[in-house]
DSSP file (Angstrom, degrees, kcal/mol; ACC not computed):
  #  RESIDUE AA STRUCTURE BP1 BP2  ACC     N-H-->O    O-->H-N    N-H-->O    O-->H-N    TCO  KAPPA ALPHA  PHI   PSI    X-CA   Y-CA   Z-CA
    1    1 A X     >        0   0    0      0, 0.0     4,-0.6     0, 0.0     0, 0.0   0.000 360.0 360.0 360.0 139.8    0.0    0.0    0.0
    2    2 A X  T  4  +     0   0    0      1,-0.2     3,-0.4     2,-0.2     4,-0.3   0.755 360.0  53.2 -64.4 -23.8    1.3    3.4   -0.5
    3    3 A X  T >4 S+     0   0    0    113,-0.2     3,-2.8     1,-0.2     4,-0.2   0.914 101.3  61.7 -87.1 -22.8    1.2    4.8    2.5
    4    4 A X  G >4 S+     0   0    0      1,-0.2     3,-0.8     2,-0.2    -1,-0.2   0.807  86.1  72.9 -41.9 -12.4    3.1    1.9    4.1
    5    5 A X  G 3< S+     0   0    0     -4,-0.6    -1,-0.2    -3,-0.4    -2,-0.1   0.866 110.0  34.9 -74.6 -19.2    6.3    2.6    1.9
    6    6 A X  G X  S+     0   0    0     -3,-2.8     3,-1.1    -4,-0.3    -1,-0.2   0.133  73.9 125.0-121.5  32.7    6.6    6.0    4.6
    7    7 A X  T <  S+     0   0    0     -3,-0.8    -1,-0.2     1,-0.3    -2,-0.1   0.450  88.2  39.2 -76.6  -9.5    5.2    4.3    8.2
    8    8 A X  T 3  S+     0   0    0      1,-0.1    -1,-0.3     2,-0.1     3,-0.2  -0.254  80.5 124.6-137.1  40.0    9.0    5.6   10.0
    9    9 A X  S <  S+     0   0    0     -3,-1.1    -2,-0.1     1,-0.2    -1,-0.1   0.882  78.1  45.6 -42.6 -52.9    8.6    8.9    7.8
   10   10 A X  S    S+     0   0    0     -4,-0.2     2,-0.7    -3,-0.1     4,-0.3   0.586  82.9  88.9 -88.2   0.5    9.0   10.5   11.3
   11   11 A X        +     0   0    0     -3,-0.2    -3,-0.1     1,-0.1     4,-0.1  -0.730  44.1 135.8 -77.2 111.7   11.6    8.7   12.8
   12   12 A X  S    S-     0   0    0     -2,-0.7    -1,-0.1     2,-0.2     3,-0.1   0.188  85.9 -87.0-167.1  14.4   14.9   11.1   11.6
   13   13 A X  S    S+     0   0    0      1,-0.3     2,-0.6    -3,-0.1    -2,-0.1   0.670  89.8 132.8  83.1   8.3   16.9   11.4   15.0
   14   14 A X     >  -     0   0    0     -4,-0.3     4,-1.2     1,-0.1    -1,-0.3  -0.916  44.0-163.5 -92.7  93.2   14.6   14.6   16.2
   15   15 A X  H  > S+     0   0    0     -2,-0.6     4,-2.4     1,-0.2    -1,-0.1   0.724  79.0  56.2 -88.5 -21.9   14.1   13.0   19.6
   16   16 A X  H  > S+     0   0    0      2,-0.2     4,-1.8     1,-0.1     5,-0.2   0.775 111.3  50.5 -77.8 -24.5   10.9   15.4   20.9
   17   17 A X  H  > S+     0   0    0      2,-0.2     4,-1.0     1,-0.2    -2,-0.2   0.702 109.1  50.8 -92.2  -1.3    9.0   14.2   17.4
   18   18 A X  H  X S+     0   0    0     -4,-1.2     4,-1.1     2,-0.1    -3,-0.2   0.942 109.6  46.7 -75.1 -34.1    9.8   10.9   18.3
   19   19 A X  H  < S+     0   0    0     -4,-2.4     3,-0.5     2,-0.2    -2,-0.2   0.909 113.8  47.7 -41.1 -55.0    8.5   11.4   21.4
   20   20 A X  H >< S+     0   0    0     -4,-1.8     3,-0.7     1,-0.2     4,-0.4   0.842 115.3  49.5 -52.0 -54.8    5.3   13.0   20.1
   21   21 A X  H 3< S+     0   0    0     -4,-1.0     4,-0.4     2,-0.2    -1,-0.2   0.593 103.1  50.3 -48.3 -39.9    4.9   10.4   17.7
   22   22 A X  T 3X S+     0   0    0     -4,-1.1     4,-1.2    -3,-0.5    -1,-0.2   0.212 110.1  60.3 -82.9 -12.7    5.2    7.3   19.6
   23   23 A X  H <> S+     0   0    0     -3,-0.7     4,-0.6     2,-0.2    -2,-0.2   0.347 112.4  36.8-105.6  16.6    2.5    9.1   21.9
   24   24 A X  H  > S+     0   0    0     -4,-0.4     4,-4.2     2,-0.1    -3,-0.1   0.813 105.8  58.6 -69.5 -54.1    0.1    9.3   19.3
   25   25 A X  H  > S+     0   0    0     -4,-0.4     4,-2.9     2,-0.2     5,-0.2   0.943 115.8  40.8 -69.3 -68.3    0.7    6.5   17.8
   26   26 A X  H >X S+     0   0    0     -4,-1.2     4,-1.0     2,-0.2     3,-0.9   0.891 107.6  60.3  -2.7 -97.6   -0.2    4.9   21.5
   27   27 A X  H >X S+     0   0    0     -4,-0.6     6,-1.2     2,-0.3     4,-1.1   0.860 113.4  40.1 -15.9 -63.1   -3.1    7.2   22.0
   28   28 A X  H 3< S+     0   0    0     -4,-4.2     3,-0.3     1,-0.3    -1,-0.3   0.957 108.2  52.6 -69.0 -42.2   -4.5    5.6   18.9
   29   29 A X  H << S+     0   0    0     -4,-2.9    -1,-0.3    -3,-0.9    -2,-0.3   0.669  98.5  74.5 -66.4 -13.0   -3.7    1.9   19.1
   30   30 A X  H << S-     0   0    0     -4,-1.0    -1,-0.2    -3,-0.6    -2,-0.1   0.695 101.4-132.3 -71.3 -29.8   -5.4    2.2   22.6
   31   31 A X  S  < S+     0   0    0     -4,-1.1    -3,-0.1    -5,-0.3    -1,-0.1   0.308  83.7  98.7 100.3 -15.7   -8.6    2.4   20.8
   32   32 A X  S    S+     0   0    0     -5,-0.3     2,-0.2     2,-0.0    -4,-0.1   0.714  87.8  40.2 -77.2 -23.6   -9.9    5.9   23.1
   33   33 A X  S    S-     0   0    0     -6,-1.2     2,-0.2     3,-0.0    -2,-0.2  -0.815  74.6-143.7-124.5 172.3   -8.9    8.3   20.3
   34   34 A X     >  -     0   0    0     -2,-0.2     4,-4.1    39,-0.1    -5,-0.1  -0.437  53.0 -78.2-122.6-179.2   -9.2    8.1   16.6
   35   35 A X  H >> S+     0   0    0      1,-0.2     3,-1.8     2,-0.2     4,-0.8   0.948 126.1  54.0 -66.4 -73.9   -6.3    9.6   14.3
   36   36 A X  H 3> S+     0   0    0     37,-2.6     4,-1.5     1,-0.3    -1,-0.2   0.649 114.7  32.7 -32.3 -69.0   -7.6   13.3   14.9
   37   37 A X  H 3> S+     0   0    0      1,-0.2     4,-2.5     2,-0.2    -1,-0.3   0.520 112.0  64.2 -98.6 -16.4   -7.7   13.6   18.4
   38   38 A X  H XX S+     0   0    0     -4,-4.1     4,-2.1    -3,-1.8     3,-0.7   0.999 108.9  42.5 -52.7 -74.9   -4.7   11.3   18.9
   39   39 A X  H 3X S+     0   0    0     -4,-0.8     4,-2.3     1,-0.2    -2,-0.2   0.752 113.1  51.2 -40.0 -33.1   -2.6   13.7   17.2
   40   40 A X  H 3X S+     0   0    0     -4,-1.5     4,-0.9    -5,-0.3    -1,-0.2   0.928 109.9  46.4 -40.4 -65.0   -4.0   16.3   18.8
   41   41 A X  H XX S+     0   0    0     -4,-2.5     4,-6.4    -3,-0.7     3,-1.3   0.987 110.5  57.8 -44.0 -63.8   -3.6   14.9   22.6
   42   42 A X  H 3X S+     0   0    0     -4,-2.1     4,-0.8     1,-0.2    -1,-0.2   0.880 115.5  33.7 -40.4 -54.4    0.1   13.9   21.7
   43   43 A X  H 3X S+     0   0    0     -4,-2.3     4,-2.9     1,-0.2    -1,-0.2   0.767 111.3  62.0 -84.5  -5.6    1.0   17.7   20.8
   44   44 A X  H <X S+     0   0    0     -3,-1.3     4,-1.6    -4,-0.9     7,-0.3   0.795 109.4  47.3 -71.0 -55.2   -1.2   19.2   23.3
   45   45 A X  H  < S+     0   0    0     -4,-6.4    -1,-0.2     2,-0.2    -2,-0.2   0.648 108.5  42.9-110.7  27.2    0.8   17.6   25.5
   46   46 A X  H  < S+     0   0    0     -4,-0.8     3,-0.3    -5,-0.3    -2,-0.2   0.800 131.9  22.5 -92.8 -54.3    4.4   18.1   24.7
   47   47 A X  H  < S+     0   0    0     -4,-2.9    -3,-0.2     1,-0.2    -2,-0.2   0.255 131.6  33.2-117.0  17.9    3.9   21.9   24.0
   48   48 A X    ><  +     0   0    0     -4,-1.6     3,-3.5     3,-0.1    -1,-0.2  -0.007  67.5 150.0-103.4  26.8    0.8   23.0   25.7
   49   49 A X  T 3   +     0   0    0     -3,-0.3    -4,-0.1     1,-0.3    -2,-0.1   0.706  66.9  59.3 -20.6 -47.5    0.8   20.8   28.9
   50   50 A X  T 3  S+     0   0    0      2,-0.1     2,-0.4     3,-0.0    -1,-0.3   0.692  88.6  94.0 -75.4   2.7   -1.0   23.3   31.2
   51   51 A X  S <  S-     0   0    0     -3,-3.5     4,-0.1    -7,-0.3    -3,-0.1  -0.684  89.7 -82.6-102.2 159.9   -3.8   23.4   29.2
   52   52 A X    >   -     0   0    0     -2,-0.4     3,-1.9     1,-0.2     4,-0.3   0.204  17.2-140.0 -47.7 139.8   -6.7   21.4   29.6
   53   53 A X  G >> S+     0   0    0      1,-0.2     3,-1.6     2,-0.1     4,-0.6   0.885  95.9  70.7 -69.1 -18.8   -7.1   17.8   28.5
   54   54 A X  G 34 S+     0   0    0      1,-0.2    -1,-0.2     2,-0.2    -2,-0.1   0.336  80.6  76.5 -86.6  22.0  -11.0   18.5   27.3
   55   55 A X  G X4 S+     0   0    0     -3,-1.9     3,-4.2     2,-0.1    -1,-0.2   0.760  74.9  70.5 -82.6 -20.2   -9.7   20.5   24.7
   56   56 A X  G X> S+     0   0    0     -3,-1.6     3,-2.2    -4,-0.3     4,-0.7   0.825  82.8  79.3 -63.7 -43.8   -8.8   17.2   22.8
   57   57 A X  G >< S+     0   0    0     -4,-0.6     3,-0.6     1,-0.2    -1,-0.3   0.791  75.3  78.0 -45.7 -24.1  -12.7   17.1   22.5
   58   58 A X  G <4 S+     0   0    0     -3,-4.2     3,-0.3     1,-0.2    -1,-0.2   0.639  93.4  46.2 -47.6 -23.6  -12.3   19.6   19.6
   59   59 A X  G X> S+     0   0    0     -3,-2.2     3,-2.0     1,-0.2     4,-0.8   0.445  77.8 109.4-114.6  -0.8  -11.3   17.1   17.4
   60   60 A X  T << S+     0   0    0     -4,-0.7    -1,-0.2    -3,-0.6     3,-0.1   0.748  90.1  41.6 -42.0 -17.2  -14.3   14.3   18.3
   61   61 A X  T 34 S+     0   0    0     -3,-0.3    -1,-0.2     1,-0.1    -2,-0.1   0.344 101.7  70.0-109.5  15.5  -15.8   14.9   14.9
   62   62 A X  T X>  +     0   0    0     -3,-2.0     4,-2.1     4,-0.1     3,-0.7   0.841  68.2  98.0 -97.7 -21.8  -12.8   15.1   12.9
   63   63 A X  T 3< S+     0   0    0     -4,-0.8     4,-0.3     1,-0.2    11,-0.1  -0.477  85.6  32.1 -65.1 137.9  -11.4   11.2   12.9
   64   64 A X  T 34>S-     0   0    0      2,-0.2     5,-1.4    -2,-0.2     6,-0.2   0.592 143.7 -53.4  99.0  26.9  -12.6    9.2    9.4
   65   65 A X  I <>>S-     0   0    0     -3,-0.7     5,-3.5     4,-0.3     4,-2.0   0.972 103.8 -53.3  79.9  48.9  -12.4   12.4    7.1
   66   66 A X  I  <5S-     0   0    0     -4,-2.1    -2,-0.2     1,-0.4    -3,-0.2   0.672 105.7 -61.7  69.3  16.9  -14.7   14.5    9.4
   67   67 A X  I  45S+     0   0    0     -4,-0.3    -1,-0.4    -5,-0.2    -2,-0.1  -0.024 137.8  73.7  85.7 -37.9  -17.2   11.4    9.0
   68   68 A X  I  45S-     0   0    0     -3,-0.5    -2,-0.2     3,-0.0    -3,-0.2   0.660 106.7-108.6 -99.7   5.4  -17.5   11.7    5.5
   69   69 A X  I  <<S+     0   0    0     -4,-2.0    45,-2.0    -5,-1.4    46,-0.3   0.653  79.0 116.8 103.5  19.3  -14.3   10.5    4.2
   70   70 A X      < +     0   0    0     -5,-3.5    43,-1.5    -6,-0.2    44,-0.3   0.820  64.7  17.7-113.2 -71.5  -12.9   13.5    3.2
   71   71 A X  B    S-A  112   0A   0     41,-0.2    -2,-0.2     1,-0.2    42,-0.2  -0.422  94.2 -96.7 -67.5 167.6   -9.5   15.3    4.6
   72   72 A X     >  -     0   0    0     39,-1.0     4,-1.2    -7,-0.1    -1,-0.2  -0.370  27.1-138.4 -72.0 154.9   -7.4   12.6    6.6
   73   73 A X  T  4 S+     0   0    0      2,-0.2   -37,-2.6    -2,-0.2    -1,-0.1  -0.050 101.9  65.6-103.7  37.3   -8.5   13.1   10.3
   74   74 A X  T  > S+     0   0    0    -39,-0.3     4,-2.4   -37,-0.1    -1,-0.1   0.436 105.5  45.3-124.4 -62.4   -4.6   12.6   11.3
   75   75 A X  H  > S+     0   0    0      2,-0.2     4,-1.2     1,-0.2    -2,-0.2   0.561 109.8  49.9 -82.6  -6.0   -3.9   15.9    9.3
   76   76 A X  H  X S+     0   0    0     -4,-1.2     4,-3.5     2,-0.2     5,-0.5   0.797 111.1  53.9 -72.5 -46.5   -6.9   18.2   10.8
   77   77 A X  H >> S+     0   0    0      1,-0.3     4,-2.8     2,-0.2     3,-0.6   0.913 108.3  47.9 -45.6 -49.6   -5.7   17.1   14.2
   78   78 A X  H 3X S+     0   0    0     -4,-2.4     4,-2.1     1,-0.2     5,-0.3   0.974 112.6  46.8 -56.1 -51.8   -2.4   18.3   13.1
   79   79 A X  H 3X S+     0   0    0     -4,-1.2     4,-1.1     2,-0.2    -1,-0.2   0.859 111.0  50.3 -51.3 -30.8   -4.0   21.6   11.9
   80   80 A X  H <X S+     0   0    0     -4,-3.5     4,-3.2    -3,-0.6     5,-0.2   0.933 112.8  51.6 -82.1 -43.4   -6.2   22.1   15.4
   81   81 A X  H  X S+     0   0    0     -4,-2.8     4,-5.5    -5,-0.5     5,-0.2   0.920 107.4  53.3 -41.4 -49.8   -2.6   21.5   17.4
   82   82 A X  H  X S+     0   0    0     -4,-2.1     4,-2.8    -5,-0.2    -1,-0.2   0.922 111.3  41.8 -57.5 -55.3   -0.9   24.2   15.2
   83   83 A X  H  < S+     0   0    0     -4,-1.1    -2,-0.2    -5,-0.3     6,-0.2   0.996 120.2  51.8 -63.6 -64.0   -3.5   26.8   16.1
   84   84 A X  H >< S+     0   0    0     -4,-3.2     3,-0.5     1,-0.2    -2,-0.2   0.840 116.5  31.5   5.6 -91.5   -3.2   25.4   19.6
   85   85 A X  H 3< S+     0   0    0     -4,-5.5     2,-0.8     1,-0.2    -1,-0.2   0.897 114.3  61.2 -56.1 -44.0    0.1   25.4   20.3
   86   86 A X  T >< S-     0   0    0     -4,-2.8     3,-1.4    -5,-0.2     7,-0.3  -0.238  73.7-167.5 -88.8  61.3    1.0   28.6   18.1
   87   87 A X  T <   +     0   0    0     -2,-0.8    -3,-0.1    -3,-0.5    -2,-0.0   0.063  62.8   4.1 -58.9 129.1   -1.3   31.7   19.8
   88   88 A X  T 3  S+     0   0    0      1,-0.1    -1,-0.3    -5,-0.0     2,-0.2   0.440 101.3  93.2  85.9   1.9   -1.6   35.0   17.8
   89   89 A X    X>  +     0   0    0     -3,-1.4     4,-1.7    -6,-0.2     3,-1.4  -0.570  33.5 161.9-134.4  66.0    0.1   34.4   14.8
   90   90 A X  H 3> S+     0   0    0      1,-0.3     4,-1.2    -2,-0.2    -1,-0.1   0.817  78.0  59.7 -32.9 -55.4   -2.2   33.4   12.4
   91   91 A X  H 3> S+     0   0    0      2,-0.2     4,-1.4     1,-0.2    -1,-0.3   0.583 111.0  50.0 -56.6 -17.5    0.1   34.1    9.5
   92   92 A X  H X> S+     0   0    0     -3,-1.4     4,-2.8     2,-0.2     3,-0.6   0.922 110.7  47.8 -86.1 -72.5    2.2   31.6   11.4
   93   93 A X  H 3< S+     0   0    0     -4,-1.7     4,-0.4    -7,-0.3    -2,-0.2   0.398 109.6  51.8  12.5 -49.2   -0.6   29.4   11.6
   94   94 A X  H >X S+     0   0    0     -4,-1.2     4,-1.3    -5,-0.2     3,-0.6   0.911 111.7  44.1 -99.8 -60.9   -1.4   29.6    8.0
   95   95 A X  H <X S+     0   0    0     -4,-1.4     4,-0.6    -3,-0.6    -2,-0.2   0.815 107.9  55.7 -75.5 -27.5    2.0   28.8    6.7
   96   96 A X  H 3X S+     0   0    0     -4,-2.8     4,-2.9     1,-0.2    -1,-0.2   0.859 113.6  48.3 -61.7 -28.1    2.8   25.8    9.0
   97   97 A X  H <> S+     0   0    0     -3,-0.6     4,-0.9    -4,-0.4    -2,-0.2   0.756 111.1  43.6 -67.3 -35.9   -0.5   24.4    7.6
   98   98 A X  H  X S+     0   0    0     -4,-1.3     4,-1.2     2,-0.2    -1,-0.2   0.513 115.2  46.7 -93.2 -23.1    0.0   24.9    4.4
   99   99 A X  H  X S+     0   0    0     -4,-0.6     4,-2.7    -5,-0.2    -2,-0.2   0.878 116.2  57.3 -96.0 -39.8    3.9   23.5    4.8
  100  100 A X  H  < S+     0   0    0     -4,-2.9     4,-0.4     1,-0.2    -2,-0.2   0.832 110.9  38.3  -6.1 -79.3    1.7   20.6    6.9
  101  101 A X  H  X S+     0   0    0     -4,-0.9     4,-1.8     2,-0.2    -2,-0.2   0.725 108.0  57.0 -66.0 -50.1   -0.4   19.7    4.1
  102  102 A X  H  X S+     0   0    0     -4,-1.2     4,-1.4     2,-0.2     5,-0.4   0.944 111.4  45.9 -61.6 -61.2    2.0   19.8    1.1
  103  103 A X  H  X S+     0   0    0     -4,-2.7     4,-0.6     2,-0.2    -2,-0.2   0.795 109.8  54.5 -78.1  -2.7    4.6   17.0    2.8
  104  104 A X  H  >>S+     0   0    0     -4,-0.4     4,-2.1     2,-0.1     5,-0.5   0.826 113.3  44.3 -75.4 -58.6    1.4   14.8    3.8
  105  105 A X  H  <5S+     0   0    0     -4,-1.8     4,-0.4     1,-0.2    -2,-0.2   0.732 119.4  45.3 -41.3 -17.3    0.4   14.9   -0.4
  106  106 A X  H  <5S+     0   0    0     -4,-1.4    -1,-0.2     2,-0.1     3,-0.2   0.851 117.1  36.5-106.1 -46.1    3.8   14.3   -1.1
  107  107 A X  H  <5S+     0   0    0     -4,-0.6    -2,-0.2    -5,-0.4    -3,-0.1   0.818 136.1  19.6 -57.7 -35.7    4.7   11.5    1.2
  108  108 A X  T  <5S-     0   0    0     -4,-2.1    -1,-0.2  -103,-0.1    -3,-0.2   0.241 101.3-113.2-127.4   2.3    0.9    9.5    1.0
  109  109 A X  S   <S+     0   0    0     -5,-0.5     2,-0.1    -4,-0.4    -4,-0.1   0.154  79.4  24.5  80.0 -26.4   -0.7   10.8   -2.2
  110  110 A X        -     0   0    0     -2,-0.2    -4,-0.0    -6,-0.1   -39,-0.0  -0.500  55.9-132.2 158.7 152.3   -3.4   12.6   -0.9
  111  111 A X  S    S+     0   0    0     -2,-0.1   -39,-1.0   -10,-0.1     2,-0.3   0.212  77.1 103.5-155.9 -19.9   -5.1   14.5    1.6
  112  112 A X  B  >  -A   71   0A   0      1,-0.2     4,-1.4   -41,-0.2   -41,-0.2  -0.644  63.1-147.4-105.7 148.6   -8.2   12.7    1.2
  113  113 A X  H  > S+     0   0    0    -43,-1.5     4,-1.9    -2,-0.3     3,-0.4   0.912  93.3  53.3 -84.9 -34.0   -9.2    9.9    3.8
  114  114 A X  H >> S+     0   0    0    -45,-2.0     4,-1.6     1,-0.3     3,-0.8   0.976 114.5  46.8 -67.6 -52.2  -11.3    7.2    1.3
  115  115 A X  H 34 S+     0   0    0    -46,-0.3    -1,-0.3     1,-0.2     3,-0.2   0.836 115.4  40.6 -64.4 -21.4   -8.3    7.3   -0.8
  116  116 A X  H 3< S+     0   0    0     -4,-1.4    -1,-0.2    -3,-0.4  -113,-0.2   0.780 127.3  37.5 -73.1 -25.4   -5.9    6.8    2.0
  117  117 A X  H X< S+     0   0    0     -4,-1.9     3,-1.9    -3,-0.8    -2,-0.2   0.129  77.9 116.3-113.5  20.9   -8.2    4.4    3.4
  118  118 A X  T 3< S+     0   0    0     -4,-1.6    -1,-0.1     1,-0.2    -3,-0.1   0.615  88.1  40.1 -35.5 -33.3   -9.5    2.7    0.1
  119  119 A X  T 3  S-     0   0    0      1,-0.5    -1,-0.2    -3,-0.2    -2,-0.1  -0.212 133.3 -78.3-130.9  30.1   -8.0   -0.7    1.3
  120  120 A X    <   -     0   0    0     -3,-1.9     2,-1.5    -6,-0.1    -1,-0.5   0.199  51.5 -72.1  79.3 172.5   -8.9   -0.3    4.7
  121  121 A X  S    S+     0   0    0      1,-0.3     4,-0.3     2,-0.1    -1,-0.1  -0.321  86.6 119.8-133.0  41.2   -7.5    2.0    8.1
  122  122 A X  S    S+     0   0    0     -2,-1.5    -1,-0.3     1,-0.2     4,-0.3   0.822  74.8  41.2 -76.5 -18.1   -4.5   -0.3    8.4
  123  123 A X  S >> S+     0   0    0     -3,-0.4     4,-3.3     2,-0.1     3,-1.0   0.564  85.6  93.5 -95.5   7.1   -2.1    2.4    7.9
  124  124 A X  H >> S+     0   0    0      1,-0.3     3,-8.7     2,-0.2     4,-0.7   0.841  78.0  66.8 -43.3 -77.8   -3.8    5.1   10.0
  125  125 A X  H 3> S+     0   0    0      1,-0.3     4,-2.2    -4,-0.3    -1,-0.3   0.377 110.2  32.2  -4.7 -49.7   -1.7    4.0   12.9
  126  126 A X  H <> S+     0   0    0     -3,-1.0     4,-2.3    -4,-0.3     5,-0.4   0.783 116.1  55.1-105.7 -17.5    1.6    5.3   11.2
  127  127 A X  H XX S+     0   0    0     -3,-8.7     4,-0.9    -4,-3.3     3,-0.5   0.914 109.8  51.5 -72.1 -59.0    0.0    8.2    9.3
  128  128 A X  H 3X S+     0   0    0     -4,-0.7     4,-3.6     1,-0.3    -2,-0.2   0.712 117.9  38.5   1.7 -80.5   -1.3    9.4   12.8
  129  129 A X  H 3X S+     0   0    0     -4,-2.2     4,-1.8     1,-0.2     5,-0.5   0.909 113.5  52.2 -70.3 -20.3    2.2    9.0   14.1
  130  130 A X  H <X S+     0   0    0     -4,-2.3     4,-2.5    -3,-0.5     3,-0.3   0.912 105.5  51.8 -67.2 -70.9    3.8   10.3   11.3
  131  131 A X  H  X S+     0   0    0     -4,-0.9     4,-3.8    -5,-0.4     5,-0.3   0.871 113.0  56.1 -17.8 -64.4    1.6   13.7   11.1
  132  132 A X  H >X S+     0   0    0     -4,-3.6     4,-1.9    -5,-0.5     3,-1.3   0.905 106.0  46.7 -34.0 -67.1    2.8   14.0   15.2
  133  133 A X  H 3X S+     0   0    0     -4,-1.8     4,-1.5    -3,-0.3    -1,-0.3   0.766 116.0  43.6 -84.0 -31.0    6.0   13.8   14.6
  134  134 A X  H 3< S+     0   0    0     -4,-2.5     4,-0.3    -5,-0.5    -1,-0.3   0.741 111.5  47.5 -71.6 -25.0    5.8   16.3   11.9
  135  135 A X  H <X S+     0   0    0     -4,-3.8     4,-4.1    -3,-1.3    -2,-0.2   0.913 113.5  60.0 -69.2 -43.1    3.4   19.1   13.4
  136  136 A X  H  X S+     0   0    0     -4,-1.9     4,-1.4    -5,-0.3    -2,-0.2   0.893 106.0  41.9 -62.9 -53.2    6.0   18.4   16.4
  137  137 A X  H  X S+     0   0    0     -4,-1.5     4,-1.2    -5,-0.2    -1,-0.2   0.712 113.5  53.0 -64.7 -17.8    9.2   19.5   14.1
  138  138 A X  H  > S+     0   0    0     -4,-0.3     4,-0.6     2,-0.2     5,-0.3   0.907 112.8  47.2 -86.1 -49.9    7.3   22.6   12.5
  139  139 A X  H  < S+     0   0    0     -4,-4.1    -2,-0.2     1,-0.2    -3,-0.1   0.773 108.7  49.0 -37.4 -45.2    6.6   23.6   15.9
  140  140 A X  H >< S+     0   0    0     -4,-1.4     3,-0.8     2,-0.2    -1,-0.2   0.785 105.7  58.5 -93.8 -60.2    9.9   23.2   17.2
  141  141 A X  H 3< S+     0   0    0     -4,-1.2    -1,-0.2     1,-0.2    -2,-0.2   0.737 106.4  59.0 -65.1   4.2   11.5   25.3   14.1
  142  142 A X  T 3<        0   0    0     -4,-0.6    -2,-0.2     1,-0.2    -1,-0.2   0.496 360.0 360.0-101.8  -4.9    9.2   28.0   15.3
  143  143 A X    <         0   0    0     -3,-0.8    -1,-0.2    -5,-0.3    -2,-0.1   0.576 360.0 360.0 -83.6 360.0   10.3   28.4   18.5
């Protein structure tokens, strides 16, 4: 499957997105969160500890392509983290999303969750952590 060819995408010796990554990646195999809100939790709590965990609730509707199959629900979660994490800087915001978005389409193919999950949600599990571990390194070059 194509997105299996990139399942350690985030693995690159960056030892806080491995962290981030490997607690997604958790978070999700646990069965309590879906891809959205896994990523979400994970970055929520590397770089925004003190805030509340029922913010992670933002992203209940967002796992399976928002319910209808359409963006991956790995890469909103990464977009609600980015807003999260990055306060006041939209422009910041804007461009990490956009920088976000461009290396999932180039790494998986597209953006869209029935085509990522056309041959069923085996691969969530690593785009999940891969996404983590990537919101986690844009984050981390903005600091």
């Amino acid at each position: 499957m194509f997105w299996a060819r990139k399942s350690a995408a985030y693995i690159d010796g960056d030892e806080v997105a491995q962290q981030v990554a490997s607690e997604a990646e958790r978070l999700y195999r646990s069965g309590k969160m879906h891809c959205a809100e896994a990523v979400l939790a994970a970055v929520k709590e590397h770089f925004a500890p003190t805030l509340p965990d029922n913010v992670v609730r933002l992203a209940a509707g967002f796992g399976g392509g928002s319910g209808a199959g359409c963006i991956c629900g790995a890469v909103s979660g990464g977009t609600m983290a980015l807003g999260l994490v990055v306060e006041g800087d939209k422009k910041a915001v804007a461009a990490m999303t956009r920088e976000l978005h461009q290396w999932f389409k180039k790494e998986y193919g597209a953006t869209c969750c029935k085509i990522l999950t056309a041959h069923g949600k085996k691969g969530c599990v690593n785009l999940t952590a891969s996404v983590a571990g990537k919101v986690a390194r844009l984050l981390q070059e903005q600091e």
